[in-house]
N, CA, C and O atoms as a Tripos MOL2 file, in Angstrom:
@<TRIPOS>MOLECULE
protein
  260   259    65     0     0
PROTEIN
NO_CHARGES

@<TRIPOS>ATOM
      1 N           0.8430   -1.1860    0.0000 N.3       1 UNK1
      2 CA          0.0000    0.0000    0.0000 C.3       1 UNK1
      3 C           0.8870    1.2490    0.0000 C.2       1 UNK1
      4 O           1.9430    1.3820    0.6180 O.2       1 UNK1
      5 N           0.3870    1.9900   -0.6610 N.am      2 UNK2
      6 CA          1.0800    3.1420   -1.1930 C.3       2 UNK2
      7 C           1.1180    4.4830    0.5820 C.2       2 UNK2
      8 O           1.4730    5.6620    0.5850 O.2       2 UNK2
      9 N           0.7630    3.8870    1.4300 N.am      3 UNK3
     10 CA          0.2000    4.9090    2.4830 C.3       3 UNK3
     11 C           1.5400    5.0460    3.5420 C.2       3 UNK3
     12 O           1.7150    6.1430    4.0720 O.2       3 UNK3
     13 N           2.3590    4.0730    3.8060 N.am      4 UNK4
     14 CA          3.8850    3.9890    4.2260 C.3       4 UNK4
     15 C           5.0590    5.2080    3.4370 C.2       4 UNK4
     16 O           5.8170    5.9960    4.0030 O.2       4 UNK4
     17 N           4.8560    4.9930    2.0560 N.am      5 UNK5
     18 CA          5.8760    5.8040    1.5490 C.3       5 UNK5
     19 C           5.2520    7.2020    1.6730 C.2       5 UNK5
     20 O           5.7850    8.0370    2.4020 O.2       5 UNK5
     21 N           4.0780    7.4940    0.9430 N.am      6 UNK6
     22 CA          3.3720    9.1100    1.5590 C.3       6 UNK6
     23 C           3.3320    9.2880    2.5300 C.2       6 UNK6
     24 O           3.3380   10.5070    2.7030 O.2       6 UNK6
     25 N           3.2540    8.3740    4.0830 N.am      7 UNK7
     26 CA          3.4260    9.1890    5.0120 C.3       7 UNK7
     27 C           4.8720    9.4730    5.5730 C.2       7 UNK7
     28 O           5.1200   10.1490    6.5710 O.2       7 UNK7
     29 N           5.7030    8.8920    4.8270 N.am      8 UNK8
     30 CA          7.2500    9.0910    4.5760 C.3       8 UNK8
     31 C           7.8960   10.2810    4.1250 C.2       8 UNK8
     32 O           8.8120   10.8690    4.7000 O.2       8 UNK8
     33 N           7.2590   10.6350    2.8840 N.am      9 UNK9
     34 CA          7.0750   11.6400    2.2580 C.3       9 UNK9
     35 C           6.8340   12.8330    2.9840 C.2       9 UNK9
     36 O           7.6300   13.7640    2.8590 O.2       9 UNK9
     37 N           5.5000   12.9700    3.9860 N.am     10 UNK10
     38 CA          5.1490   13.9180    3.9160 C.3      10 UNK10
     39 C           5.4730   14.5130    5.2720 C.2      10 UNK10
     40 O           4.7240   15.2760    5.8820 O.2      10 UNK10
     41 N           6.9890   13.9740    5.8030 N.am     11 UNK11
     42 CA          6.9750   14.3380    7.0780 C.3      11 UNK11
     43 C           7.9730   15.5040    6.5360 C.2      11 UNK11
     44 O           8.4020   16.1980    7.4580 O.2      11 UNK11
     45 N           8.3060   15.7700    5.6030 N.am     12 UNK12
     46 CA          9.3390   16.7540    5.0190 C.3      12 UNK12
     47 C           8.5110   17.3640    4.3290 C.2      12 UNK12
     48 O           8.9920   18.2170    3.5820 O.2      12 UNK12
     49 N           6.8150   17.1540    4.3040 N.am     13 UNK13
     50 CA          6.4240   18.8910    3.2920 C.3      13 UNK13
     51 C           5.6950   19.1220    3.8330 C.2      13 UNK13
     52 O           5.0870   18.5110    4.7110 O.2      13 UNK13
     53 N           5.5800   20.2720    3.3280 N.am     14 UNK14
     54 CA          4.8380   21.3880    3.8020 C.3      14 UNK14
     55 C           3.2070   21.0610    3.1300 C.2      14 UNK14
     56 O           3.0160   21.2590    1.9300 O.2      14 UNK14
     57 N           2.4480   20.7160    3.7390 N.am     15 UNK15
     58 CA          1.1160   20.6190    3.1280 C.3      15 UNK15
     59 C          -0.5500   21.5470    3.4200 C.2      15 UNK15
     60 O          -0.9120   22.0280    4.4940 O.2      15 UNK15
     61 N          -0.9280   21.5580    2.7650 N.am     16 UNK16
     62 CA         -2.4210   21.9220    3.4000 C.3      16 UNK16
     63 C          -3.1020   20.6430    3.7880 C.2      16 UNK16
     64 O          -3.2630   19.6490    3.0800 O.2      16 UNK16
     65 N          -3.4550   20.8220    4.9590 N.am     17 UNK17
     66 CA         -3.8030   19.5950    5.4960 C.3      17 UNK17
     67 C          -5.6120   20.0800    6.1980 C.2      17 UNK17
     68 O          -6.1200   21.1950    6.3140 O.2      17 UNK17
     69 N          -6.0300   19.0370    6.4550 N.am     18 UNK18
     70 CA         -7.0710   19.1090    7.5090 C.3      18 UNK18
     71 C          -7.4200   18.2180    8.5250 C.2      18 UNK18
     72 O          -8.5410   17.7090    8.5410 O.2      18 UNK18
     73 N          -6.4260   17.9330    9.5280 N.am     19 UNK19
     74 CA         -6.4300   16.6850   10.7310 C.3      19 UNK19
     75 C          -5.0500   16.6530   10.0840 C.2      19 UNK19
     76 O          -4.2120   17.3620    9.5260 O.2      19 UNK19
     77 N          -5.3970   15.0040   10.6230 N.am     20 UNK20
     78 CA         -3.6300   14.4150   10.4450 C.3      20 UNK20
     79 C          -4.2130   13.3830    8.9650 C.2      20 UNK20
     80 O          -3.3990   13.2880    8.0460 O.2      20 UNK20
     81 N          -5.1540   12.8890    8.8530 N.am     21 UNK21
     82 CA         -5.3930   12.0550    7.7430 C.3      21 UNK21
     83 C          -5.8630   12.5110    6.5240 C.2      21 UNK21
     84 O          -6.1850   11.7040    5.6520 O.2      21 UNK21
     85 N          -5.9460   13.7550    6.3500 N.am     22 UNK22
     86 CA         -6.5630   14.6350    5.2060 C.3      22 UNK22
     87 C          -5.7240   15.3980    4.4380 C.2      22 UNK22
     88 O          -4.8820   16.0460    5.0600 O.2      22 UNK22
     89 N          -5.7470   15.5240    2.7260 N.am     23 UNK23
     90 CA         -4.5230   16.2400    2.4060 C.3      23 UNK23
     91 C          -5.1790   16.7350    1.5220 C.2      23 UNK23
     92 O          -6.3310   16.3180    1.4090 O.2      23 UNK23
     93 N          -4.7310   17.7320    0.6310 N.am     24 UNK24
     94 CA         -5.5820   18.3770   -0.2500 C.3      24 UNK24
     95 C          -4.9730   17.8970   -1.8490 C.2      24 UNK24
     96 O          -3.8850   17.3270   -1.9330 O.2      24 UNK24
     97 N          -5.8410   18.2130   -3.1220 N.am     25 UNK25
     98 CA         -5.3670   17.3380   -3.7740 C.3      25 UNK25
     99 C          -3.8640   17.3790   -4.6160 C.2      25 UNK25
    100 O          -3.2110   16.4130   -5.0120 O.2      25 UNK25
    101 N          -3.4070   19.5260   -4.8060 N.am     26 UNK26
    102 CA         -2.0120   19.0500   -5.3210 C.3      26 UNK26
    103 C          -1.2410   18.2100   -4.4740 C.2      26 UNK26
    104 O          -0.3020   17.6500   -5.0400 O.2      26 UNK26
    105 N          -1.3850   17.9920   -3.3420 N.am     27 UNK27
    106 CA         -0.3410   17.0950   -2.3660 C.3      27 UNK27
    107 C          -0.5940   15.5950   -2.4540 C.2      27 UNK27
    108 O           0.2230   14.8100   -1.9720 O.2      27 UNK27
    109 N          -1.5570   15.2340   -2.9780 N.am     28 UNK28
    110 CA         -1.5240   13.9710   -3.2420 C.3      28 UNK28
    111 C          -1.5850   13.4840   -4.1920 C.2      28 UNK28
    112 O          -1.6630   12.2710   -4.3830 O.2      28 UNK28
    113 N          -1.5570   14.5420   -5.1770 N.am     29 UNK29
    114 CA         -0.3030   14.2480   -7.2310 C.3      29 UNK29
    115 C           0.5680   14.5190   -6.9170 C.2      29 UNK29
    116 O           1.1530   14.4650   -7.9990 O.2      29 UNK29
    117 N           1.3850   14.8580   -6.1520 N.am     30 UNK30
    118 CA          2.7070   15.2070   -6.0790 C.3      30 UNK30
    119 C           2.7590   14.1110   -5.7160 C.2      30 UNK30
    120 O           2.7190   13.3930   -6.7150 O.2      30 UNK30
    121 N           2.8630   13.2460   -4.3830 N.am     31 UNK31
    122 CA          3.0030   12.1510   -3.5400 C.3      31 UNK31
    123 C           2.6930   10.9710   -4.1420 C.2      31 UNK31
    124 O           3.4670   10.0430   -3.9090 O.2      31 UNK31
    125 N           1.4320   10.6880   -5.1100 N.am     32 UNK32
    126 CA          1.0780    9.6020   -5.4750 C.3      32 UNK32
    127 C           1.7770    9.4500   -7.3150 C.2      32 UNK32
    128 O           2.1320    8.3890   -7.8290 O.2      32 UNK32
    129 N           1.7980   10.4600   -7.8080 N.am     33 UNK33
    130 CA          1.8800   10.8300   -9.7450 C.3      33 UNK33
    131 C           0.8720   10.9750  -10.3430 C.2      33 UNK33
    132 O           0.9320   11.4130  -11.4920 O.2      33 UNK33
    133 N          -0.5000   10.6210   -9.6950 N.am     34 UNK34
    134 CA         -1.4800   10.6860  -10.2370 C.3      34 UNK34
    135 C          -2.2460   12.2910  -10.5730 C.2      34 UNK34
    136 O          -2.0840   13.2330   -9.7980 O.2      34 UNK34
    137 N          -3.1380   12.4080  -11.9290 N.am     35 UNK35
    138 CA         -3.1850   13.1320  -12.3300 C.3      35 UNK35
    139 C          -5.0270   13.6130  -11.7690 C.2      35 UNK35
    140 O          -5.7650   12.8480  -11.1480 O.2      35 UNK35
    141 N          -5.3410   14.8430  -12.1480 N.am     36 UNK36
    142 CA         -6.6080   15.2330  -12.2650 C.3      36 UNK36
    143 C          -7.8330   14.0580  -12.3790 C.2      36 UNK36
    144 O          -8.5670   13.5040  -11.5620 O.2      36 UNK36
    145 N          -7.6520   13.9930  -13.7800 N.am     37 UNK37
    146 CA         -8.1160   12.6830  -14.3720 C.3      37 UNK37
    147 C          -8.6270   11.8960  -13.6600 C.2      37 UNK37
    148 O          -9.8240   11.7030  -13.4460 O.2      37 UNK37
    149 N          -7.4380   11.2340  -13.1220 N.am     38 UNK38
    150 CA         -7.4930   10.0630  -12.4520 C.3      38 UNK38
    151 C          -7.9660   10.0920  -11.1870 C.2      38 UNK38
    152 O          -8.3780    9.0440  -10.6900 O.2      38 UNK38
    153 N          -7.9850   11.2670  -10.4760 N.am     39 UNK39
    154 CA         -8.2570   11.4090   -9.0190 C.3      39 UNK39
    155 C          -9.8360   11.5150   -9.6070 C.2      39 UNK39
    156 O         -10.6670   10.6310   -9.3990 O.2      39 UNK39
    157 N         -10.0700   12.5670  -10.2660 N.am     40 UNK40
    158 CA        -11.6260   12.1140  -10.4450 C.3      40 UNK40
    159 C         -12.4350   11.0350  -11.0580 C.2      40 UNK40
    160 O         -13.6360   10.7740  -10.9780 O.2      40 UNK40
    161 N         -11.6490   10.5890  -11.5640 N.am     41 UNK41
    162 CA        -12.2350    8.9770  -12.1810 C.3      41 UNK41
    163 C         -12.5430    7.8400  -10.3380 C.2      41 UNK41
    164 O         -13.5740    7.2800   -9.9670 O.2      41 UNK41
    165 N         -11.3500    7.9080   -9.7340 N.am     42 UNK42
    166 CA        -11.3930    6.9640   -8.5340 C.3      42 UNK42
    167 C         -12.4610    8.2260   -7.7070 C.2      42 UNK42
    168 O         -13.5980    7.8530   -7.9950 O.2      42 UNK42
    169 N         -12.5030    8.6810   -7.3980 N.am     43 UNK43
    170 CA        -14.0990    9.6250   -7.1990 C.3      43 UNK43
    171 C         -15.3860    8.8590   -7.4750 C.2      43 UNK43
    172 O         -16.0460    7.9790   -6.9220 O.2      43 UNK43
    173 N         -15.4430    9.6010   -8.5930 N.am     44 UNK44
    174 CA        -16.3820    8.5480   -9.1180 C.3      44 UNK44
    175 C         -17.0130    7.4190   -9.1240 C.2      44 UNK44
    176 O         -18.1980    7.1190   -9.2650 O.2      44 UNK44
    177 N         -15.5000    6.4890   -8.8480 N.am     45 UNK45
    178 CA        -16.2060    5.1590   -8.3700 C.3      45 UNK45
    179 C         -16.1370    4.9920   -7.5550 C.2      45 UNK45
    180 O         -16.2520    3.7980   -7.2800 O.2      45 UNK45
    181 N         -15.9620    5.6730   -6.7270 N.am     46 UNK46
    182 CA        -16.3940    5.4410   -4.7520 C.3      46 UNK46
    183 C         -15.2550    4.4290   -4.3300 C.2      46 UNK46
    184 O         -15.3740    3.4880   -3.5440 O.2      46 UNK46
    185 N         -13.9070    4.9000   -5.1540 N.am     47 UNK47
    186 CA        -12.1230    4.0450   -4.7630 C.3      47 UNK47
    187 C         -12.2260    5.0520   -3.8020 C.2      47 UNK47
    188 O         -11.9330    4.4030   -2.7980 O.2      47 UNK47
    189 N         -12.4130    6.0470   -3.4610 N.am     48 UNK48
    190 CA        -11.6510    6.8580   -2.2990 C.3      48 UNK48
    191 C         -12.5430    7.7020   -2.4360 C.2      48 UNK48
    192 O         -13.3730    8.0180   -3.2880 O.2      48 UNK48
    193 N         -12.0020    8.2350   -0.7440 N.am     49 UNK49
    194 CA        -12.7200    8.9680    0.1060 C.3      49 UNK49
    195 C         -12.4490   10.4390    0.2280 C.2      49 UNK49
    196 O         -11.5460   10.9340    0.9020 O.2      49 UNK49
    197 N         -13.2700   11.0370   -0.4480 N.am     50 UNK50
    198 CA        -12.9860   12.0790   -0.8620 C.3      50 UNK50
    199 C         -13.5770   13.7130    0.2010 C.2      50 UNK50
    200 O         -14.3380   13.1900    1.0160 O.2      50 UNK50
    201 N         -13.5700   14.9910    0.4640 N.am     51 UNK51
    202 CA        -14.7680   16.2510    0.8060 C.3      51 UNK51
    203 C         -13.9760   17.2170    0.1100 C.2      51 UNK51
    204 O         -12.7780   17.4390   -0.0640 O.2      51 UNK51
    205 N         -15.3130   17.8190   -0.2990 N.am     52 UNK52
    206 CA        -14.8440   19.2720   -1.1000 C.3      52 UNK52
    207 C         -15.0410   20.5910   -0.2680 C.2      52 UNK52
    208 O         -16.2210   20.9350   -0.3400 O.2      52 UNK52
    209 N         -14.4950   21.2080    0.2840 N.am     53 UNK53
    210 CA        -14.4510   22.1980    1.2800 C.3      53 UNK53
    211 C         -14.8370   23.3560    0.5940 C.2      53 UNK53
    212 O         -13.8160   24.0330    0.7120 O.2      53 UNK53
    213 N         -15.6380   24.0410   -0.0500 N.am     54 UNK54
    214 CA        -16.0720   25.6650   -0.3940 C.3      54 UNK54
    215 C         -14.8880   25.7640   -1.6590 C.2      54 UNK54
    216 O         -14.6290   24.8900   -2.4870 O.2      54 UNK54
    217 N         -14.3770   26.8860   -1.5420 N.am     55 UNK55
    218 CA        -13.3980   27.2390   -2.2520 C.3      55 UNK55
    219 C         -11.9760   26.3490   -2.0070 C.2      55 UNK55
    220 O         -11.1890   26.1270   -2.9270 O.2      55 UNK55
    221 N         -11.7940   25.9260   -0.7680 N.am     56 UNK56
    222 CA        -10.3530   25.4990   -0.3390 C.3      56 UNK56
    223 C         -10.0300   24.1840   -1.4000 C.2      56 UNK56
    224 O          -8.8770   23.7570   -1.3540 O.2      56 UNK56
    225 N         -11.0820   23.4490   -2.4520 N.am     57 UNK57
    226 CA        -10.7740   22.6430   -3.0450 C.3      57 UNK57
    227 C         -11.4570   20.8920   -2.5000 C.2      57 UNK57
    228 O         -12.3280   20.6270   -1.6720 O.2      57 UNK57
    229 N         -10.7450   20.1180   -3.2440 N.am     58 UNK58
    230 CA        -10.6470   18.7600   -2.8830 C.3      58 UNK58
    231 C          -9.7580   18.5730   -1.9580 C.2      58 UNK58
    232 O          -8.7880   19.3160   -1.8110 O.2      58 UNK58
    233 N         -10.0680   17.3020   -1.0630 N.am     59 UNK59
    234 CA         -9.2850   16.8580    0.4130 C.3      59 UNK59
    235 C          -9.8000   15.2780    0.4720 C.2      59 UNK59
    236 O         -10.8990   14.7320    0.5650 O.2      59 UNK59
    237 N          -8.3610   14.8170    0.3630 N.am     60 UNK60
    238 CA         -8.1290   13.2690    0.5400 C.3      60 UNK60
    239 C          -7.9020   12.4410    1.2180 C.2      60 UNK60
    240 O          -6.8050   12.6780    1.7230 O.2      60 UNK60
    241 N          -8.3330   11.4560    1.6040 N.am     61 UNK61
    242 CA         -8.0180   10.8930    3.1390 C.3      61 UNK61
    243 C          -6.3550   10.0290    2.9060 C.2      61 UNK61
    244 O          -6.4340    9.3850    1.8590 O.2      61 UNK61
    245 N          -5.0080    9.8600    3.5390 N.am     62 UNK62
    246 CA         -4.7030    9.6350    2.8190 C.3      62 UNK62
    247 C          -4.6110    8.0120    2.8740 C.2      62 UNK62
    248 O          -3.9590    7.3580    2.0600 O.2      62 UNK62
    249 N          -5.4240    7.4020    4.0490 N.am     63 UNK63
    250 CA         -5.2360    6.1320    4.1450 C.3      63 UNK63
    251 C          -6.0190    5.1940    2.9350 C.2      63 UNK63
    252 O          -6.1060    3.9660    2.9160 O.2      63 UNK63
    253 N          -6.5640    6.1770    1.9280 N.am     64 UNK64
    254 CA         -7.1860    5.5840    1.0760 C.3      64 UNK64
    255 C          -6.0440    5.4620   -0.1790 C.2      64 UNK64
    256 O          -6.4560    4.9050   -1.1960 O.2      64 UNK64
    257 N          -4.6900    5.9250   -0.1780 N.am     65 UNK65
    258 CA         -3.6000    5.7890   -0.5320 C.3      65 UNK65
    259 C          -2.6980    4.5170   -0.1010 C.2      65 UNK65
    260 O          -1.5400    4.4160   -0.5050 O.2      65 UNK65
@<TRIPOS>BOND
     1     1     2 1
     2     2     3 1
     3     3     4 2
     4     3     5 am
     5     5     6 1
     6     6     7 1
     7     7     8 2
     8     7     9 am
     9     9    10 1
    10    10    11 1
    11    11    12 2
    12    11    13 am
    13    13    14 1
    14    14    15 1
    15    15    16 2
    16    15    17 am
    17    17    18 1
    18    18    19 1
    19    19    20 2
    20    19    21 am
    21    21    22 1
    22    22    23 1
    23    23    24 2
    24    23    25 am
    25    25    26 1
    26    26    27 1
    27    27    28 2
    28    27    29 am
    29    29    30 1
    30    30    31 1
    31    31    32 2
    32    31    33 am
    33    33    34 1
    34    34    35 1
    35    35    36 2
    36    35    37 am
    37    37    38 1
    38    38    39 1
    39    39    40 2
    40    39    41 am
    41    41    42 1
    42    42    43 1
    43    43    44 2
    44    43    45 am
    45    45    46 1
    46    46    47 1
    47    47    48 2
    48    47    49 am
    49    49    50 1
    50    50    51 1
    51    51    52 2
    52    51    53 am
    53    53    54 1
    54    54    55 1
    55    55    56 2
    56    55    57 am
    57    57    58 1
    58    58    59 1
    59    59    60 2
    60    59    61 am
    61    61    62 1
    62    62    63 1
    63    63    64 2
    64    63    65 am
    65    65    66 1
    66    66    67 1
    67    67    68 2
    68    67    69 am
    69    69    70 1
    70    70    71 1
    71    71    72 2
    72    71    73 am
    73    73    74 1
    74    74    75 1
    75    75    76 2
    76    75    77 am
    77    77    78 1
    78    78    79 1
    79    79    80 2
    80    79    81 am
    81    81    82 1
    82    82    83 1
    83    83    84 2
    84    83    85 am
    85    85    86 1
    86    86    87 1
    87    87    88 2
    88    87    89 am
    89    89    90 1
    90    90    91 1
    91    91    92 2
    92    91    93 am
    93    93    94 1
    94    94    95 1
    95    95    96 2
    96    95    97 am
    97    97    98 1
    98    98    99 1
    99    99   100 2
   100    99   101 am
   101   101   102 1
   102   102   103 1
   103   103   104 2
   104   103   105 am
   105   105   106 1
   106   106   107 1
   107   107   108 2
   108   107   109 am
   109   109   110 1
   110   110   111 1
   111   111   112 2
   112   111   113 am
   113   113   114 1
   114   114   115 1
   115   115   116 2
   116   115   117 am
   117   117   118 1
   118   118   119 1
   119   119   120 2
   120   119   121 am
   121   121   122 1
   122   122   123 1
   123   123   124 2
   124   123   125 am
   125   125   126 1
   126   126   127 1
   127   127   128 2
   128   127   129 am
   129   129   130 1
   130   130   131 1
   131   131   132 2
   132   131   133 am
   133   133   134 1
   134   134   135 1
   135   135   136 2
   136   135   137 am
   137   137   138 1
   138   138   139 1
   139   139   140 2
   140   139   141 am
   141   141   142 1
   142   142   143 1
   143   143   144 2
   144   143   145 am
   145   145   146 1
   146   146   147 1
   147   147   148 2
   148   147   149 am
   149   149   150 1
   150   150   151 1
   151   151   152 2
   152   151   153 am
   153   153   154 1
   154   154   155 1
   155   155   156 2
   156   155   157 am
   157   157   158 1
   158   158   159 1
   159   159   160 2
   160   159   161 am
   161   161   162 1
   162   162   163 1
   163   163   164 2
   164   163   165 am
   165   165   166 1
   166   166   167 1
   167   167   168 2
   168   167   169 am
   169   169   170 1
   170   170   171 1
   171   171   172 2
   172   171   173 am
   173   173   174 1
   174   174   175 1
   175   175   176 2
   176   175   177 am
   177   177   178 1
   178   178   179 1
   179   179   180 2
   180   179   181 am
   181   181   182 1
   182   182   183 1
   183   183   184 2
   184   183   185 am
   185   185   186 1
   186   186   187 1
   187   187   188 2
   188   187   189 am
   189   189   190 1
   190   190   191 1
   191   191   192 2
   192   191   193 am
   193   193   194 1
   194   194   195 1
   195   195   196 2
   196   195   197 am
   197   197   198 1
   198   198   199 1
   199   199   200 2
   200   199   201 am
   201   201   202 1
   202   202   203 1
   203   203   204 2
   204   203   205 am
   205   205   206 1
   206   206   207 1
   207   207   208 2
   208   207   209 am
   209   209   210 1
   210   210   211 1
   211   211   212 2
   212   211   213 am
   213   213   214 1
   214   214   215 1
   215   215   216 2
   216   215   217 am
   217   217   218 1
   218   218   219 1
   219   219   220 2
   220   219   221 am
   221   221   222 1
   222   222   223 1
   223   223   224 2
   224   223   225 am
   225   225   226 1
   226   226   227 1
   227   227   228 2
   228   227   229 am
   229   229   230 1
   230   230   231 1
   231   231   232 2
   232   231   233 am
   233   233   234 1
   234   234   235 1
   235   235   236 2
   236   235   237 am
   237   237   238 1
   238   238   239 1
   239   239   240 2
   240   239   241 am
   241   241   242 1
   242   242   243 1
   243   243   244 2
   244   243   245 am
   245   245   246 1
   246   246   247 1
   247   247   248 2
   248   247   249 am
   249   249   250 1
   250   250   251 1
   251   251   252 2
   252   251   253 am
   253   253   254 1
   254   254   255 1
   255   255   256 2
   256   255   257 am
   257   257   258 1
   258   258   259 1
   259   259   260 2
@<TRIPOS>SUBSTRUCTURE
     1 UNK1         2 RESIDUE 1 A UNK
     2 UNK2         6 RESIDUE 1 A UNK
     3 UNK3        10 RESIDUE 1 A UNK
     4 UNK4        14 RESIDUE 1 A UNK
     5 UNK5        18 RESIDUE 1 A UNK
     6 UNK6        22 RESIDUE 1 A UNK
     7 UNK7        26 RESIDUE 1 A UNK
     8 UNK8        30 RESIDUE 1 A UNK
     9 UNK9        34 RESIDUE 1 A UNK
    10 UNK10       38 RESIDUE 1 A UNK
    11 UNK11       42 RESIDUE 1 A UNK
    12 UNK12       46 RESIDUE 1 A UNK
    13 UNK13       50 RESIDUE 1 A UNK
    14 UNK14       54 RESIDUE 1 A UNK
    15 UNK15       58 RESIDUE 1 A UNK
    16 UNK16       62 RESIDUE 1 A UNK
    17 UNK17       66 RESIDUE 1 A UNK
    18 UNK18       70 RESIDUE 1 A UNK
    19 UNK19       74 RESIDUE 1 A UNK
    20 UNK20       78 RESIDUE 1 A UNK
    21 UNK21       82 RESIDUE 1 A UNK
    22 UNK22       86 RESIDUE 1 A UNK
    23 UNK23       90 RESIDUE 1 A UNK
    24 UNK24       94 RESIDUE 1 A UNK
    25 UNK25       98 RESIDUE 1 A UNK
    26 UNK26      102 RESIDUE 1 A UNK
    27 UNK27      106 RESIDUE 1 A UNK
    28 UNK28      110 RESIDUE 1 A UNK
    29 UNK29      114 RESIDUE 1 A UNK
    30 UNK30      118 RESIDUE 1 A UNK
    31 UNK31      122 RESIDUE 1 A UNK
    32 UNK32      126 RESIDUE 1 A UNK
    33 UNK33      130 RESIDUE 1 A UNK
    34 UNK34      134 RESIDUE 1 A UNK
    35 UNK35      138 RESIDUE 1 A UNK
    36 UNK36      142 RESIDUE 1 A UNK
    37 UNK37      146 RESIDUE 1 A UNK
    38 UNK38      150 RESIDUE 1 A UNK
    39 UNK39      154 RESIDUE 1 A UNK
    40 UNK40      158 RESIDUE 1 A UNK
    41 UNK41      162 RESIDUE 1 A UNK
    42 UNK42      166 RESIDUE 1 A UNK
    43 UNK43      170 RESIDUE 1 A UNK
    44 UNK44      174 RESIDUE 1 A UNK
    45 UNK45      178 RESIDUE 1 A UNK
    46 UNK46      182 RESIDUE 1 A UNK
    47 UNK47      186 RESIDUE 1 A UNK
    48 UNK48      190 RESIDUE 1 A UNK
    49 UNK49      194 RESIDUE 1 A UNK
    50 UNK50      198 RESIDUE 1 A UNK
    51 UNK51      202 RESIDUE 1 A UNK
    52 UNK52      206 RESIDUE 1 A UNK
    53 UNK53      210 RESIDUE 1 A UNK
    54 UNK54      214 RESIDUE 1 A UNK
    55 UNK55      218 RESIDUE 1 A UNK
    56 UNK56      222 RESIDUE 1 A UNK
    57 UNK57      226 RESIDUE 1 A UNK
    58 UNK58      230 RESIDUE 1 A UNK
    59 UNK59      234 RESIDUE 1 A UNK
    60 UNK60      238 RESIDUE 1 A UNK
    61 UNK61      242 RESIDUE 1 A UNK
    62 UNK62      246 RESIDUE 1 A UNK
    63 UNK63      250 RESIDUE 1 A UNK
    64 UNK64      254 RESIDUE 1 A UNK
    65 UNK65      258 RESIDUE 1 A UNK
């Protein structure tokens, strides 16, 4: 599971976060490679757990990584 190396990752960046398990979505194309696209395709099919906060964007859980 991809959730060991991102939380590896992300003890060295700087993120927008919300809790400790929530990341917003450039931080989890950076972390994962995955694109727009693709984050909204796994959306879609209810792969992951997604909230859209107002303006602040998309926010990802990242254990769904």
């Amino acid at each position: 599971m991809l959730l060991n190396g991102v939380l590896k990752e992300l003890s060295g960046f700087d993120r927008n976060s919300i809790g400790d398990d929530w990341v917003d979505q450039k931080t989890i194309m950076k972390l994962t490679g995955l694109g727009k696209t693709k984050l909204y395709e796994l959306r879609r099919d209810n792969m992951i757990t997604y909230s859209c906060i107002g303006s602040k964007g998309v926010f990802y859980r990242l254990s769904d990584f």
